[in-house]
PDB file of N, CA, C and O in Angstrom:
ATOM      1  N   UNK A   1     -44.731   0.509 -15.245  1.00  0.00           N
ATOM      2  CA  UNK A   1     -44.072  -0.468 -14.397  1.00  0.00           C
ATOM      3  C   UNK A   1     -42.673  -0.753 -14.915  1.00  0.00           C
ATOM      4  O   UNK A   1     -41.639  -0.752 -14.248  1.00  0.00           O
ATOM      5  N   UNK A   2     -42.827  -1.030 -16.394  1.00  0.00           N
ATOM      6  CA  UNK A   2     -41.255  -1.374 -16.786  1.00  0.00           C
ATOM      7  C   UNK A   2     -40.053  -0.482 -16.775  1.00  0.00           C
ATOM      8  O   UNK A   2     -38.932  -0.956 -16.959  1.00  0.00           O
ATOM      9  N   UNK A   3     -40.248   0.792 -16.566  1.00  0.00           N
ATOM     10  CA  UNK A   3     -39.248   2.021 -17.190  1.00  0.00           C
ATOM     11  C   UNK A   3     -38.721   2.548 -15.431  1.00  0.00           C
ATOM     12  O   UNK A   3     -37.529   2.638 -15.135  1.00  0.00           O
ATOM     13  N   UNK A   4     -39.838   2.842 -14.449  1.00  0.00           N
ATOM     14  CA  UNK A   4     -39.383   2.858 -13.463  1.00  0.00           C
ATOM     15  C   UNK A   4     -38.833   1.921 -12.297  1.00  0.00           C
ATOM     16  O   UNK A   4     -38.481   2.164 -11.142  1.00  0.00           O
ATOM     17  N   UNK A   5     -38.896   0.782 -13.038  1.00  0.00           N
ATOM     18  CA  UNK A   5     -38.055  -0.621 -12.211  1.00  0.00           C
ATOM     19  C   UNK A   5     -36.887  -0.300 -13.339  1.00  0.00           C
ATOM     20  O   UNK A   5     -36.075  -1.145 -12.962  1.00  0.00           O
ATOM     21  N   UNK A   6     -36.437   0.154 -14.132  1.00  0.00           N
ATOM     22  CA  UNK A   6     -35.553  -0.006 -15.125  1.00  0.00           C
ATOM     23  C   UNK A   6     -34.660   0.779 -14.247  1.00  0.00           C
ATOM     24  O   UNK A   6     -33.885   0.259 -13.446  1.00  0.00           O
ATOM     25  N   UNK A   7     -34.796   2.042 -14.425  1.00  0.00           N
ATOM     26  CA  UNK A   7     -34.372   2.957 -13.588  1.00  0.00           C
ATOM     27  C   UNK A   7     -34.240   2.837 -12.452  1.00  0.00           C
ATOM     28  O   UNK A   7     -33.174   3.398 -12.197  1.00  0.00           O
ATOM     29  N   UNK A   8     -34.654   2.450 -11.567  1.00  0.00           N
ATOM     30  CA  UNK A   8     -34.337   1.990  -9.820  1.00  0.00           C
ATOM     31  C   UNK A   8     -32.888   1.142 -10.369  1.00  0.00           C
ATOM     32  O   UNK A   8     -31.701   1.358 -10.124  1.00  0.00           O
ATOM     33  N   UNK A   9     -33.433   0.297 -11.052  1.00  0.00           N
ATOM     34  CA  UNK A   9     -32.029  -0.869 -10.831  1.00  0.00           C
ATOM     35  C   UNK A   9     -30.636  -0.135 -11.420  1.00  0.00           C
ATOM     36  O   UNK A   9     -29.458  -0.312 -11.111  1.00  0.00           O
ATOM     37  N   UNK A  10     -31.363   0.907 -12.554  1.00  0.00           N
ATOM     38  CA  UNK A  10     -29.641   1.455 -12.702  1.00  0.00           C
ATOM     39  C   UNK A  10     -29.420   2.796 -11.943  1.00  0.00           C
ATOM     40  O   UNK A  10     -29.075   3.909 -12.339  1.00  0.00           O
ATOM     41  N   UNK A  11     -29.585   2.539 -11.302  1.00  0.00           N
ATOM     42  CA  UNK A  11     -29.607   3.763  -9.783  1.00  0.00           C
ATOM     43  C   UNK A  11     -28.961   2.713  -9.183  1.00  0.00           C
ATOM     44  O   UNK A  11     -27.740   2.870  -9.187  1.00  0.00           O
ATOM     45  N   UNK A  12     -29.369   1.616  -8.626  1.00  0.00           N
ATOM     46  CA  UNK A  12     -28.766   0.700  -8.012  1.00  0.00           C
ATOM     47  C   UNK A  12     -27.256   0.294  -8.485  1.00  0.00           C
ATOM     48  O   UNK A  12     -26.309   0.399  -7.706  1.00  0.00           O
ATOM     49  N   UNK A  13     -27.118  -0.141  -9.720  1.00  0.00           N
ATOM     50  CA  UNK A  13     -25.961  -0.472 -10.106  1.00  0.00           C
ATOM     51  C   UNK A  13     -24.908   0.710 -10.207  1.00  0.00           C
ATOM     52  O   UNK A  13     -23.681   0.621 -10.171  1.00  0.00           O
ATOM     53  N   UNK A  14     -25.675   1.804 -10.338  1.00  0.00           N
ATOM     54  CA  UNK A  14     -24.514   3.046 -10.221  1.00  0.00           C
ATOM     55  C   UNK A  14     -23.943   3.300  -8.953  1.00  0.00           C
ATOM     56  O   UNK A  14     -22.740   3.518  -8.811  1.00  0.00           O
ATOM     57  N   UNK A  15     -24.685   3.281  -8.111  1.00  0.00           N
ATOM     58  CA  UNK A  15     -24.151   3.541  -6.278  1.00  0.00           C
ATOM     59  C   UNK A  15     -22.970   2.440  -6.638  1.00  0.00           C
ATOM     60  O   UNK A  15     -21.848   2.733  -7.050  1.00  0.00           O
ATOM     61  N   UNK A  16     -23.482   1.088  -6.388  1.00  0.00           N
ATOM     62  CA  UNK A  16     -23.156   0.029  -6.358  1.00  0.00           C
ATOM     63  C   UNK A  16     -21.092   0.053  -7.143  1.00  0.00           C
ATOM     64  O   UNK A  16     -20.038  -0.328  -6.633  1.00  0.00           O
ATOM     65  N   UNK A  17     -21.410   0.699  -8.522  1.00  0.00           N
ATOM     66  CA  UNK A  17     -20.152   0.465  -9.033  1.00  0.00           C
ATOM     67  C   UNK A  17     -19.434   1.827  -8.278  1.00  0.00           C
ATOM     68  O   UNK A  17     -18.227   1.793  -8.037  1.00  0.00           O
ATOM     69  N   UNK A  18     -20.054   2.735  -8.007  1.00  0.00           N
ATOM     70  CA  UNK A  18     -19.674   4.112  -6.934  1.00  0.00           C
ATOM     71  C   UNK A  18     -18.890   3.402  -5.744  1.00  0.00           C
ATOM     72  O   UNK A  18     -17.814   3.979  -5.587  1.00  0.00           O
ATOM     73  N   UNK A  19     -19.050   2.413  -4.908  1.00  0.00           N
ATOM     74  CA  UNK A  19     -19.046   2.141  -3.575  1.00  0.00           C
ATOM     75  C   UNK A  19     -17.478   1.290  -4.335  1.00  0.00           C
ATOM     76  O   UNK A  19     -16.406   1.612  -3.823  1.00  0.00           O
ATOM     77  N   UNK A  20     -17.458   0.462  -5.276  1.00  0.00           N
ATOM     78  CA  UNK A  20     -16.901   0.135  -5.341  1.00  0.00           C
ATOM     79  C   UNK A  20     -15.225   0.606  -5.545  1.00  0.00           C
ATOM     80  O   UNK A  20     -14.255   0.278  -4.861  1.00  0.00           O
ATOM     81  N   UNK A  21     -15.298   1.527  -6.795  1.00  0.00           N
ATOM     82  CA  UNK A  21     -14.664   1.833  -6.878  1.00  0.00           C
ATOM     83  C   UNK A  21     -13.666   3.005  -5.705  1.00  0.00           C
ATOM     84  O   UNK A  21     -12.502   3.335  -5.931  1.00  0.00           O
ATOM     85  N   UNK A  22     -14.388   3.407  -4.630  1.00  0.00           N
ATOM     86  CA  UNK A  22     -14.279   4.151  -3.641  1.00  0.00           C
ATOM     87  C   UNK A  22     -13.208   2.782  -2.525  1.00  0.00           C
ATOM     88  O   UNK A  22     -12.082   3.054  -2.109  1.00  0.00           O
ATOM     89  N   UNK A  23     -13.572   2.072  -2.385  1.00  0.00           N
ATOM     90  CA  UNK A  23     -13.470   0.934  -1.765  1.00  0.00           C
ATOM     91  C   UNK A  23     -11.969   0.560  -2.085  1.00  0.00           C
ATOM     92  O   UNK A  23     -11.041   0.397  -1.293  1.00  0.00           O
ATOM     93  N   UNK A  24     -11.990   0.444  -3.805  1.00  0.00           N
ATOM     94  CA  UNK A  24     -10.809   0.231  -4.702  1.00  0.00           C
ATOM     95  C   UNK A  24      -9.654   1.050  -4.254  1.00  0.00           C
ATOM     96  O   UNK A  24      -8.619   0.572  -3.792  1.00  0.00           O
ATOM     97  N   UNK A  25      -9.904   2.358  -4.425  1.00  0.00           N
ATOM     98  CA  UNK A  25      -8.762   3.682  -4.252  1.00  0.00           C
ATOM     99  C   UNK A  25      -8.524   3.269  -2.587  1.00  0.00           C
ATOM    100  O   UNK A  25      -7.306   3.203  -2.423  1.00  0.00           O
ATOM    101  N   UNK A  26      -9.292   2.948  -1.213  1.00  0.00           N
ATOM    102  CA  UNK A  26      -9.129   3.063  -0.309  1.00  0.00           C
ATOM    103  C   UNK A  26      -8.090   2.151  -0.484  1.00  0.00           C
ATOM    104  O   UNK A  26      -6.952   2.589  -0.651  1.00  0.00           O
ATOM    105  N   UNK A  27      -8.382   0.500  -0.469  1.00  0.00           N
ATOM    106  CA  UNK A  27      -6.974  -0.477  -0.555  1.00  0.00           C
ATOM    107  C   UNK A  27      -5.695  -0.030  -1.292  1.00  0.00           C
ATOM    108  O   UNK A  27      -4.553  -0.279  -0.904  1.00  0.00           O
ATOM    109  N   UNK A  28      -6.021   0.656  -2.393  1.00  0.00           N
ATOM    110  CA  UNK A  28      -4.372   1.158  -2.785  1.00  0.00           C
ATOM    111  C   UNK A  28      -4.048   1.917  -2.318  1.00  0.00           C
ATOM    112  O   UNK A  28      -2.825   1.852  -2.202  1.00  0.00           O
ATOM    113  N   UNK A  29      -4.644   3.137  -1.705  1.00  0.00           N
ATOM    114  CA  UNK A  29      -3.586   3.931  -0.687  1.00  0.00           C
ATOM    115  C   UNK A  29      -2.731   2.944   0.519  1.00  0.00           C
ATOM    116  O   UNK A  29      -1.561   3.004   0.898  1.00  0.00           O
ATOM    117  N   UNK A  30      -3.971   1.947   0.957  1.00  0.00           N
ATOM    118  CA  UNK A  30      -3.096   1.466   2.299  1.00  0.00           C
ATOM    119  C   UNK A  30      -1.882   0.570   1.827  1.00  0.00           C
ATOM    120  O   UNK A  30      -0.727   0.583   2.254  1.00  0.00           O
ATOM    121  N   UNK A  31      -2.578  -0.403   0.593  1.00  0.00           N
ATOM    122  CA  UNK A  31      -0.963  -1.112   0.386  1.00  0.00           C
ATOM    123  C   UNK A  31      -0.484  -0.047  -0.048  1.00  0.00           C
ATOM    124  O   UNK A  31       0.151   0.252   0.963  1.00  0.00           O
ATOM    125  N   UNK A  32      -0.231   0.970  -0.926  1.00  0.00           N
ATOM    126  CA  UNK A  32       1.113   1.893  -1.199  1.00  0.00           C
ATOM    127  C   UNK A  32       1.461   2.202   0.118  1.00  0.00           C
ATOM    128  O   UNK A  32       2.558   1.676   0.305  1.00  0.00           O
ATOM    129  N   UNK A  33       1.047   2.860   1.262  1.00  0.00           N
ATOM    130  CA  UNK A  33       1.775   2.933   2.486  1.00  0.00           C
ATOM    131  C   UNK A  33       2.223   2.149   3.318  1.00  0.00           C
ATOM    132  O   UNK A  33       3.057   2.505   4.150  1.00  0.00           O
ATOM    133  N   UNK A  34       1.615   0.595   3.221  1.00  0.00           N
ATOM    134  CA  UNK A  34       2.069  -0.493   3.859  1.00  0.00           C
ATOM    135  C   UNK A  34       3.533  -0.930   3.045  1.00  0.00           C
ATOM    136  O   UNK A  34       4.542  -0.869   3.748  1.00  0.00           O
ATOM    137  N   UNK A  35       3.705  -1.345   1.676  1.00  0.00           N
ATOM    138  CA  UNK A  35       4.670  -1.224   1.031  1.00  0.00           C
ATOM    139  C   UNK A  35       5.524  -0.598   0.802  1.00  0.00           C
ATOM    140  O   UNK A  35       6.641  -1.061   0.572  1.00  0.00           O
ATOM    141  N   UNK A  36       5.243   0.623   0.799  1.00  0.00           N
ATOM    142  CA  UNK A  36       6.561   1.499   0.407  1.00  0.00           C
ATOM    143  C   UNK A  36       7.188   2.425   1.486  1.00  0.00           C
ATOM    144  O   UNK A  36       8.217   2.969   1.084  1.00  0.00           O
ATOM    145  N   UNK A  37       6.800   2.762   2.849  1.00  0.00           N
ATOM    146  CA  UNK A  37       7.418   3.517   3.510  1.00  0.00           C
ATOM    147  C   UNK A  37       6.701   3.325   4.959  1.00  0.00           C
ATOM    148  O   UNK A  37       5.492   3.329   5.191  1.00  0.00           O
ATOM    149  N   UNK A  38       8.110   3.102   6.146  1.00  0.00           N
ATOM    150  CA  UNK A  38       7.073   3.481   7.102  1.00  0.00           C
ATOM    151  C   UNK A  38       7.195   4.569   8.308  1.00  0.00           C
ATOM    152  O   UNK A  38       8.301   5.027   8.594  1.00  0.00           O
ATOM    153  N   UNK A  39       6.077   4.947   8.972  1.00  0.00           N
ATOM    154  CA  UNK A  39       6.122   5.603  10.396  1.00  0.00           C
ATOM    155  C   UNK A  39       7.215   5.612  11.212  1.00  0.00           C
ATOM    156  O   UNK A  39       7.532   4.628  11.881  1.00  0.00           O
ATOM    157  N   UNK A  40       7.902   6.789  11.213  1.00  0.00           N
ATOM    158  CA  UNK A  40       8.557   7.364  12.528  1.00  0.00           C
ATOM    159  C   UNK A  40       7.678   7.637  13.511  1.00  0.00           C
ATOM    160  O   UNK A  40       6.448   7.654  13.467  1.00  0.00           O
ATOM    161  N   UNK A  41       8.724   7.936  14.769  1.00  0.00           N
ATOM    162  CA  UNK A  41       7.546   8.645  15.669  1.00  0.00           C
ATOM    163  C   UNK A  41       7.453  10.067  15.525  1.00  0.00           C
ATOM    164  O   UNK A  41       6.562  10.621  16.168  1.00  0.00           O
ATOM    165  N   UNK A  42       8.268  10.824  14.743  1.00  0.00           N
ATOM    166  CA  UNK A  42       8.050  11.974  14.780  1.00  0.00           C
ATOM    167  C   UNK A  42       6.802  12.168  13.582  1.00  0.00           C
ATOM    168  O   UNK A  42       6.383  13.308  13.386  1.00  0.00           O
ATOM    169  N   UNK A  43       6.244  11.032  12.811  1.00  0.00           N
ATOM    170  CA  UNK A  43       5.057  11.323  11.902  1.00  0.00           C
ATOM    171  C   UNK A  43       5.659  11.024  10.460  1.00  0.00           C
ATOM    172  O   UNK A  43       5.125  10.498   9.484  1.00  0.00           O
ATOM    173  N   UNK A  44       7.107  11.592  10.663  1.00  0.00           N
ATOM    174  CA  UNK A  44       7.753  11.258   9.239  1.00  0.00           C
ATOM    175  C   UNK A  44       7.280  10.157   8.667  1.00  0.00           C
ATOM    176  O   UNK A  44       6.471   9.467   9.287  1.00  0.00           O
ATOM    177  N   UNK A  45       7.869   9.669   6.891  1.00  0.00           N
ATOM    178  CA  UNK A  45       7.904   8.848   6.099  1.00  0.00           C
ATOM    179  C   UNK A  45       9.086   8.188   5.920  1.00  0.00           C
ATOM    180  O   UNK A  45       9.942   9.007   5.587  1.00  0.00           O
ATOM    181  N   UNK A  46       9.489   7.166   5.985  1.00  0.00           N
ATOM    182  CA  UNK A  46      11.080   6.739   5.576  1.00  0.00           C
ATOM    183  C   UNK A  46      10.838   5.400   4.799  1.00  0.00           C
ATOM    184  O   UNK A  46      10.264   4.400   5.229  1.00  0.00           O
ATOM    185  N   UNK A  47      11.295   5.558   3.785  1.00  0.00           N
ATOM    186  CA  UNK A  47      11.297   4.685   2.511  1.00  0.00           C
ATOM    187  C   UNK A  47      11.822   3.478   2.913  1.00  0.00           C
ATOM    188  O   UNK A  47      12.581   3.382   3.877  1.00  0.00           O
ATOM    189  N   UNK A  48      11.574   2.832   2.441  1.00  0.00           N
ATOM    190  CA  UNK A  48      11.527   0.997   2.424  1.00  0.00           C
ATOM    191  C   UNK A  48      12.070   0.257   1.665  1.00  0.00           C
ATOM    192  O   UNK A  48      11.395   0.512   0.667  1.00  0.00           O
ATOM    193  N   UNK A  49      13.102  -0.816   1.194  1.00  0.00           N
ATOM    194  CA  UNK A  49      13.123  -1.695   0.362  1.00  0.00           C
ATOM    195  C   UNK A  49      12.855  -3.416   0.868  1.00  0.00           C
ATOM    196  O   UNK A  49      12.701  -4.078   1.894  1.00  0.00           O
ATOM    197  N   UNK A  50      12.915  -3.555  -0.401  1.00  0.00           N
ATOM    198  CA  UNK A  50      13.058  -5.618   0.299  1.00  0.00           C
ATOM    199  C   UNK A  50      14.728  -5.870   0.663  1.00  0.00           C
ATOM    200  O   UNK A  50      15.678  -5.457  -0.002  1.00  0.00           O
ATOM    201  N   UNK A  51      14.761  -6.408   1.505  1.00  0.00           N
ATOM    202  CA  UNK A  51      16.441  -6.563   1.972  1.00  0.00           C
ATOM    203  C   UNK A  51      16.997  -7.659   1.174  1.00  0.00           C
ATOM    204  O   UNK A  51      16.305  -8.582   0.744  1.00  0.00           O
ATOM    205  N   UNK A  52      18.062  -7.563   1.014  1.00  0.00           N
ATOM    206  CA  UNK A  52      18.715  -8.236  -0.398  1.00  0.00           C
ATOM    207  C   UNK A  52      19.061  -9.521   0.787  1.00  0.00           C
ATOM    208  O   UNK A  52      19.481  -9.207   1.900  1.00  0.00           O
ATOM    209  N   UNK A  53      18.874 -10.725   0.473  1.00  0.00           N
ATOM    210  CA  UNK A  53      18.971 -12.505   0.755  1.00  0.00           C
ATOM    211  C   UNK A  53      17.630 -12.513   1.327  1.00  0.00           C
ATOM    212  O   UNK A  53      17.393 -13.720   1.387  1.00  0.00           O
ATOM    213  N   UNK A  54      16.541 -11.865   1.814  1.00  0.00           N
ATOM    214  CA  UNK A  54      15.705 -11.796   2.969  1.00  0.00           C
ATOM    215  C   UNK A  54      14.560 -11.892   2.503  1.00  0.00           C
ATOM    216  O   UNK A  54      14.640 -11.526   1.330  1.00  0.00           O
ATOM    217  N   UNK A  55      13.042 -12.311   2.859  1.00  0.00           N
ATOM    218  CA  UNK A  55      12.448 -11.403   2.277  1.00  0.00           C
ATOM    219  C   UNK A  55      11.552 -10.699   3.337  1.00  0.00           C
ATOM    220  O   UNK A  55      10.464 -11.068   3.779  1.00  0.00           O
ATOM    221  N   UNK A  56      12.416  -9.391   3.686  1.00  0.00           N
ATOM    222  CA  UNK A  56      11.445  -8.637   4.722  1.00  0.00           C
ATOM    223  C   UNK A  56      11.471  -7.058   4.066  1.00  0.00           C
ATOM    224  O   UNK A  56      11.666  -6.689   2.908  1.00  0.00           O
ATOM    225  N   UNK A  57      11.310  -6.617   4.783  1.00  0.00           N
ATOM    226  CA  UNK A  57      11.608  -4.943   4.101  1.00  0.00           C
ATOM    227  C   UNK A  57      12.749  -4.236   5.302  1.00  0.00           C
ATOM    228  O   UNK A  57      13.037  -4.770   6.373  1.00  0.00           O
ATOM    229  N   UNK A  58      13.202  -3.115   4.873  1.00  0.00           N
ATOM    230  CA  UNK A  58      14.285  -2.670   5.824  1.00  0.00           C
ATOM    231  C   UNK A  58      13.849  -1.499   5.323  1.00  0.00           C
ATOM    232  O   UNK A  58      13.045  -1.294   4.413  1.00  0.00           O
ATOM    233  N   UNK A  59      14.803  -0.311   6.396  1.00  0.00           N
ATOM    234  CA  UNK A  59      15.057   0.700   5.870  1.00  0.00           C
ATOM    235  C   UNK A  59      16.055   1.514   4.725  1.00  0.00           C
ATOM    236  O   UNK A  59      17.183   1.843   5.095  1.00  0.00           O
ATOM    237  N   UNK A  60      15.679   1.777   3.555  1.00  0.00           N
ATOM    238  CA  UNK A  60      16.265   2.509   2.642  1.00  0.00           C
ATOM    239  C   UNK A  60      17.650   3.388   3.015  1.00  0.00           C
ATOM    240  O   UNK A  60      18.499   3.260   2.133  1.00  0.00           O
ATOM    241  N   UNK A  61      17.955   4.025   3.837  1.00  0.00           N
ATOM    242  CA  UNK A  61      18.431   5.012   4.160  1.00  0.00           C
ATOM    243  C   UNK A  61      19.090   4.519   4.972  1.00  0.00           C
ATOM    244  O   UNK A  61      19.948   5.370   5.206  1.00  0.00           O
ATOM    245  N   UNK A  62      19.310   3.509   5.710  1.00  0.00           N
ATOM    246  CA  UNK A  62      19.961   2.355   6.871  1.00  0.00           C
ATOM    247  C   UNK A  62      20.947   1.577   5.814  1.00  0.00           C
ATOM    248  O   UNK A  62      22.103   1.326   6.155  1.00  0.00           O
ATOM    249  N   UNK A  63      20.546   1.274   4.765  1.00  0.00           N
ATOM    250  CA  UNK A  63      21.036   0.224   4.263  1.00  0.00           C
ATOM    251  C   UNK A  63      22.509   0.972   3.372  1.00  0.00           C
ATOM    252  O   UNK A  63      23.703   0.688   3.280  1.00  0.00           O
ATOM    253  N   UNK A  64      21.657   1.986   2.863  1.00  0.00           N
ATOM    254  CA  UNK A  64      22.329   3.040   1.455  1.00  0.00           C
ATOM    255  C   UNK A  64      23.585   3.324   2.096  1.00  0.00           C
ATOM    256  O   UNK A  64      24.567   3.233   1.360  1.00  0.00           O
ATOM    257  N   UNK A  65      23.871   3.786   3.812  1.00  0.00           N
ATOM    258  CA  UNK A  65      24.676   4.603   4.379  1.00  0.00           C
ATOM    259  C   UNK A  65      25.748   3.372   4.402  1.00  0.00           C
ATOM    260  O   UNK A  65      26.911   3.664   4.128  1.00  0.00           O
ATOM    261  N   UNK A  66      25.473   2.181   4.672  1.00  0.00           N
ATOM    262  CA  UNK A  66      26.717   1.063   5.271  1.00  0.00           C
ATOM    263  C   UNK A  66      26.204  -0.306   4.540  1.00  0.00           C
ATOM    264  O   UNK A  66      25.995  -1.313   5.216  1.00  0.00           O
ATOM    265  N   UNK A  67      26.000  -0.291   3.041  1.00  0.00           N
ATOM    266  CA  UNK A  67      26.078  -1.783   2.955  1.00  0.00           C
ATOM    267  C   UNK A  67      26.834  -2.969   2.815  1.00  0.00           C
ATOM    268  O   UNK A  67      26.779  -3.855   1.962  1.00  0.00           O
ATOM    269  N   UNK A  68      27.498  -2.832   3.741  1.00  0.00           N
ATOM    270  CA  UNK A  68      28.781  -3.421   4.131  1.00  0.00           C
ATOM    271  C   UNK A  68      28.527  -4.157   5.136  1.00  0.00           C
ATOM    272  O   UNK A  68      28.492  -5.381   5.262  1.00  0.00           O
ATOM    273  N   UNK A  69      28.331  -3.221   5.919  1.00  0.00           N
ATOM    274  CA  UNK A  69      27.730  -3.939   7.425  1.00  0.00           C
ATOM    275  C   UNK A  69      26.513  -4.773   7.763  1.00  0.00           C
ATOM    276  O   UNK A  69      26.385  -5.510   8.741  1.00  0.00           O
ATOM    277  N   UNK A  70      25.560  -4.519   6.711  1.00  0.00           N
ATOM    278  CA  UNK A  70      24.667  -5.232   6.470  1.00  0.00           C
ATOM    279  C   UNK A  70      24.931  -6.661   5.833  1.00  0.00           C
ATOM    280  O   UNK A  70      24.451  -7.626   6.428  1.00  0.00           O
ATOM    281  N   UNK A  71      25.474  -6.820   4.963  1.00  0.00           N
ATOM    282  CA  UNK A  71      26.040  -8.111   4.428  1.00  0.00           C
ATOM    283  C   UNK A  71      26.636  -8.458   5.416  1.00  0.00           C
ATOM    284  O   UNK A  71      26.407  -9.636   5.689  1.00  0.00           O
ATOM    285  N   UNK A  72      27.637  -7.720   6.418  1.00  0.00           N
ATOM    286  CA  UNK A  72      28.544  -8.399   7.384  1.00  0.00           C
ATOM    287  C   UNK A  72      27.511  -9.157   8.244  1.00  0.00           C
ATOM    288  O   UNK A  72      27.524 -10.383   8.352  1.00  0.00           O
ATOM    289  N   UNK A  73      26.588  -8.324   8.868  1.00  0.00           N
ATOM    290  CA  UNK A  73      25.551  -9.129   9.550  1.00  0.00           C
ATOM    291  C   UNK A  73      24.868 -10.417   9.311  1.00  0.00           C
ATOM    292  O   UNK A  73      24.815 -11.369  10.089  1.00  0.00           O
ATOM    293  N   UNK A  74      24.370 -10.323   8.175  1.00  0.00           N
ATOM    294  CA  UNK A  74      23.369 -11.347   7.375  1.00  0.00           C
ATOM    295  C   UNK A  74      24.460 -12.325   7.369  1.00  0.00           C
ATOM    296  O   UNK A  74      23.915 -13.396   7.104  1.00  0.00           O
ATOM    297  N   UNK A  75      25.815 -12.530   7.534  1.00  0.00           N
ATOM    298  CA  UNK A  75      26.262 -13.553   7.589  1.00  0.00           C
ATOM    299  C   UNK A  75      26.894 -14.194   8.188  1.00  0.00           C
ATOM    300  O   UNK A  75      27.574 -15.123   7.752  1.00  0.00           O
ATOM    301  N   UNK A  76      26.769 -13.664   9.881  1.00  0.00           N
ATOM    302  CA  UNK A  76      27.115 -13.827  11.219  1.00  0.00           C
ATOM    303  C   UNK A  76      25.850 -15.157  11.754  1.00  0.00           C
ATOM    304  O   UNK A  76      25.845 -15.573  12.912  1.00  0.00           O
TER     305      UNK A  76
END
């Protein structure tokens, strides 16, 4: 009685820390893709930062080309 209830339960706790850690890796893929880059429509990736006075995210590559105009904006 004692050795095979022993065993069930660490069968149990193994799935158990299994599911978890599966669970774990799933949420960090989505925040790394929610955070760091988003969807074109062509499928692409386009990198992300936090916008400097703001706190939203913008595009990387928007900002890099004219940040000039961006400050000009933010203070219209």
């Amino acid at each position: 009685m004692g050795s095979s209830q022993r065993s069930g339960k660490q069968e149990e706790a193994a799935v158990a820390a299994g599911a978890i850690a599966v669970l774990a890796a799933v949420a960090w893929g989505i925040a790394r893709l929610v955070s760091g880059s988003t969807s074109t429509s062509e499928g692409q990736m386009k990198k992300t930062m936090k916008a400097p006075g703001r706190n939203v995210r913008i595009n990387r590559d928007d900002f890099q080309r004219d940040p000039a105009s961006y400050f000009k904006g933010l203070r219209k």
